[in-house]
N, C-alpha and C positions, 0 to 999 in steps of 0.2 A: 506949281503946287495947287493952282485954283483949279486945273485943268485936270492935276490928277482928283482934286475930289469931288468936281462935276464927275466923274467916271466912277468913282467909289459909290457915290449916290446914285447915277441909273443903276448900275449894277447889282445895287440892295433892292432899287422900287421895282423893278426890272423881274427877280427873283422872288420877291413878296405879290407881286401878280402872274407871274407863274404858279406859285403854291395856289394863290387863290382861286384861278382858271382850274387849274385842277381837281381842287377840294369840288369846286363845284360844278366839273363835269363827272366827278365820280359820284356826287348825289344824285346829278340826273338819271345818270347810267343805272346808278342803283332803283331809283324810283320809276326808272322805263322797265327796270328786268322785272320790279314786284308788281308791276302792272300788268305785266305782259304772263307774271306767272296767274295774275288772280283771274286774267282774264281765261286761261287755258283752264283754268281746275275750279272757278263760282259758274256755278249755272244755275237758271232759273227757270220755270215754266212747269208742264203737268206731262205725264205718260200713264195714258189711259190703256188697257190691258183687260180682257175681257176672256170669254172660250171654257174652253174644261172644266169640269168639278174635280176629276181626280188631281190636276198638274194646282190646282186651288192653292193648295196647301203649300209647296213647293215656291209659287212665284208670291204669293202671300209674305211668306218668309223673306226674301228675295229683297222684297218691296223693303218691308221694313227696315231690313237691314242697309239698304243703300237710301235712305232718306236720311239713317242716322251721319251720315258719309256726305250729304247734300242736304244740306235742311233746307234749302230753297225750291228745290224740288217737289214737287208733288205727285205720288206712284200711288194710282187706281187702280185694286185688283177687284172685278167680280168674276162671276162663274154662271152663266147661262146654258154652257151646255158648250161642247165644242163645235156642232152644227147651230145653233143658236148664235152664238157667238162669230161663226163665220158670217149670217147675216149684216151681225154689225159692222163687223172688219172690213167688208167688201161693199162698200158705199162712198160716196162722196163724201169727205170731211168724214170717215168714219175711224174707228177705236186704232192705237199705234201698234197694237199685238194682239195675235190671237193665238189663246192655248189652246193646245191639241190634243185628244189622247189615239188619234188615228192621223195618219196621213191627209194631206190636203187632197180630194176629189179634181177629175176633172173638168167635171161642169160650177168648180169653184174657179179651179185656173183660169178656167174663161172668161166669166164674171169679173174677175182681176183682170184680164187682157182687155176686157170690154171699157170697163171704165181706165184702164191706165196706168193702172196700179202695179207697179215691182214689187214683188212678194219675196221676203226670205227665207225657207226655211231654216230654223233652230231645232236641232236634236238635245234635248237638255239631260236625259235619263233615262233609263229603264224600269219599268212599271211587270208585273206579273197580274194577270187577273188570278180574284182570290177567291176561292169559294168558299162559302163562310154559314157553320151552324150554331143553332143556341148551346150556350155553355151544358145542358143539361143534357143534349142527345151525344149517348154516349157506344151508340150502334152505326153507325157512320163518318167516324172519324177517321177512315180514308177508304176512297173507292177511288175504285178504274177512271181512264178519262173517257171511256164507252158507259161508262156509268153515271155519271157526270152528264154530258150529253144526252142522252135519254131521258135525262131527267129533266132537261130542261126545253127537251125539243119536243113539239106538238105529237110527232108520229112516233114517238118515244113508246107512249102507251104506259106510263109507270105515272101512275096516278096516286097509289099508296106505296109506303116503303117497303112493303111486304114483297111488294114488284120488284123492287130491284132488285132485294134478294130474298129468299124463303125466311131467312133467320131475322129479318127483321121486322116491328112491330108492324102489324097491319092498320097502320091508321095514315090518314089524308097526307100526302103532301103538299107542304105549303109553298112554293116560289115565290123570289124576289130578287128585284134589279132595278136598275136606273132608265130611263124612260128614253124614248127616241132620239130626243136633243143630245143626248150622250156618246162622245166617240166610246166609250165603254159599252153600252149597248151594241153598237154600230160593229165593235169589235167582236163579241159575241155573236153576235148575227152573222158575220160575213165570215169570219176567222173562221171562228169552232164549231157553229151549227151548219155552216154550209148555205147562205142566206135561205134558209129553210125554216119554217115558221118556228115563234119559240110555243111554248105548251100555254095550253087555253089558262084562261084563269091567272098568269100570272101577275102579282104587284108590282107596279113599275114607279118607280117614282122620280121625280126632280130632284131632289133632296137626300146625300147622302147622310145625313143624320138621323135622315127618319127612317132610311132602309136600316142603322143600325138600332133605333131603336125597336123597331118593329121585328129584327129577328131574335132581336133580345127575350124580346116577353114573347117568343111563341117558340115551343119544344120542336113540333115540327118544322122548324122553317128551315129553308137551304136560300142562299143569296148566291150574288156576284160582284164586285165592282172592286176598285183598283186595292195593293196591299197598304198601300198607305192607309184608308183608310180604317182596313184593320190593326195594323200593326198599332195603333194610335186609342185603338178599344177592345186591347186583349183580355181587360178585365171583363167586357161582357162576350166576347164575339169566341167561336173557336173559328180556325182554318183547317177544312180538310186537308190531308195528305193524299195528291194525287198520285195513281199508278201511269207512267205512259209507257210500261214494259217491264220496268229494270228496279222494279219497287216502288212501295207511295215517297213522293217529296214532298215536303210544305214549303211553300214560302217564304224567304228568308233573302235579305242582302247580300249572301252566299249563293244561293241558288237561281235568284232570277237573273237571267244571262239571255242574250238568243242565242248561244250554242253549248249552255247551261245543263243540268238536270229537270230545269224546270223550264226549259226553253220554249216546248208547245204553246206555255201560256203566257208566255215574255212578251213584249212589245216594246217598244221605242215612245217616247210621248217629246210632243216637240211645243214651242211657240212659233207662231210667222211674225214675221215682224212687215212691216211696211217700211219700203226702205224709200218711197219718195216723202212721207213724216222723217225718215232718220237723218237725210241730207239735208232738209228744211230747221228740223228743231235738234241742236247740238246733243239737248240731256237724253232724246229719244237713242240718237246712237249710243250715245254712252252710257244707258243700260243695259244695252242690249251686251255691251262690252262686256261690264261689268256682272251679267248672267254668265256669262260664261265662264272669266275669271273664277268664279265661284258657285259652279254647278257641282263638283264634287260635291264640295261640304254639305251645303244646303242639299241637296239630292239625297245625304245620309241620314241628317239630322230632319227630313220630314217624309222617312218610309218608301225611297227608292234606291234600287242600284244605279253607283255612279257611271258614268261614259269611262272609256279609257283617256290618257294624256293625249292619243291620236287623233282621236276623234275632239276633242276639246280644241288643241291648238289649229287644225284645218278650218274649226271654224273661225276662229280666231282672228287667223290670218285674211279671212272672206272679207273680216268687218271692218277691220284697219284700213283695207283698199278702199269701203266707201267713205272717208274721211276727205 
């Protein structure tokens, strides 16, 4: 009898430190996975992002919207220009992106190869250059893309509007556009003028707020520069309707495509990333992720056409391998 309830009793303590080992290896277990999850998804530190005026708008948004997602994070956007902007990117200890509204050059690639630097490019959207007159001039609200051109190329010879064409008023024409440091410039330049000089005289500036203020308040003025920045100041701005054969097209998240109606003045706008910051600082790739994931949206809601699902997830798939 004694012998059975020596046995009765291991039996019970036996099964009471079984439950107990258990209970408290399933807390550990528990408290290693929610460690292990906060480890994968808190992050901390800065992603500094610089380049484009026009893509401004686009990774500005971008920004915000994934700080609210990582509050420990810190997402720097400015806008210097996208040659401006490659300056800083391509330095030692220099910015984590650079936006683009042209392609990376390749006496930039070099630069990168020189110093050491693995560069990625990102295609985030489609941009259309826009051409854009004061709401009042109501005799040029669509011309030729030879007309267009001429007007804004030195050996054009159309100095009044009378020039372009007999029916309209003969008075000065005004240009305007974004200044050297701008791949929208750069684009202009090399794309559509043929890097062929543009017309004397014309306003260049850093600042696309003052190109739109400045066509605002003047009858004659013609501009240039991405449709975002119009689509966003339709109460002041109008956008010509371009001909490039097949009737004028305007500008519109419909239209701008590269194999579009409005294809001639389509382009691609990208960010680079630097992908020896991306491997070093976790939240650097994981914005870069995280652009992606959500370049449609964003790309709509700040005046570009989206990428296709194809081109989105190819990149996708780039970024996941530098993990």
């Amino acid at each position: 009898m004694k012998s059975f309830k020596k046995l009765a009793m291991f039996t019970m303590l036996a099964s009471v430190m079984a439950f107990g080992t258990a209970c408290s290896d399933g807390e550990s277990n528990a408290e290693a996975t929610n460690g292990s999850n906060e480890t994968e998804t808190q992050l901390e530190g800065s992603v500094v992002i610089d380049g484009s005026g026009t893509v401004y708008p686009f990774m500005a948004k971008m920004a915000e919207n994934y700080m609210s997602t990582q509050e420990d994070v810190s997402v720097e956007v400015s806008r210097s220009g996208t040659s401006a902007g490659f300056k800083k990117f391509l330095v030692e200890e220099g910015t984590d992106y650079n936006d683009a509204s042209r392609q990376i050059k390749d006496e930039e690639k070099a630069k990168a190869e020189e110093l050491g630097i693995d560069v990625k490019e990102m295609k985030v959207a489609l941009d259309g250059l826009t051409i854009v007159i004061n709401k009042d001039n109501d005799w040029a609200k669509e011309l030729t893309k030879e007309e267009v051109i001429d007007i804004f190329l030195a050996e054009g010879g159309k100095k009044k509007w009378s020039d372009v064409r007999p029916d309209f008023p003969a008075e000065a024409i005004n240009t305007y556009g974004p200044n050297e440091n701008h791949g929208t410039y750069e684009f202009m330049f090399e794309n559509i003028l043929d890097e062929k000089d543009l017309v004397e005289g014309i306003n260049l500036q850093q600042d696309y707020s003052t190109l739109v203020d400045l066509v605002s308040k003047d009858k004659n003025a013609i501009g240039f520069f991405g449709y975002g920045y119009y689509a966003n100041n339709k109460d002041k701005l109008a956008a010509v309707g371009v001909d490039f054969g097949n009737g004028p097209v305007e500008p519109s998240l419909e239209t701008i495509k590269e194999d579009g109606e409005y294809g001639p003045f389509t382009r691609p706008v990208f960010t680079y990333l630097n992908v020896n910051n991306a491997k070093e600082k976790a939240q650097v790739l994981d914005y870069a992720i995280y652009t992606m994931q959500n370049a449609q949206d964003i790309a709509a809601e700040t005046g570009f056409a989206p990428l296709t699902d194809e081109d989105i997830q190819a990149t996708l798939a780039e970024l996941e391998e530098l993990k």
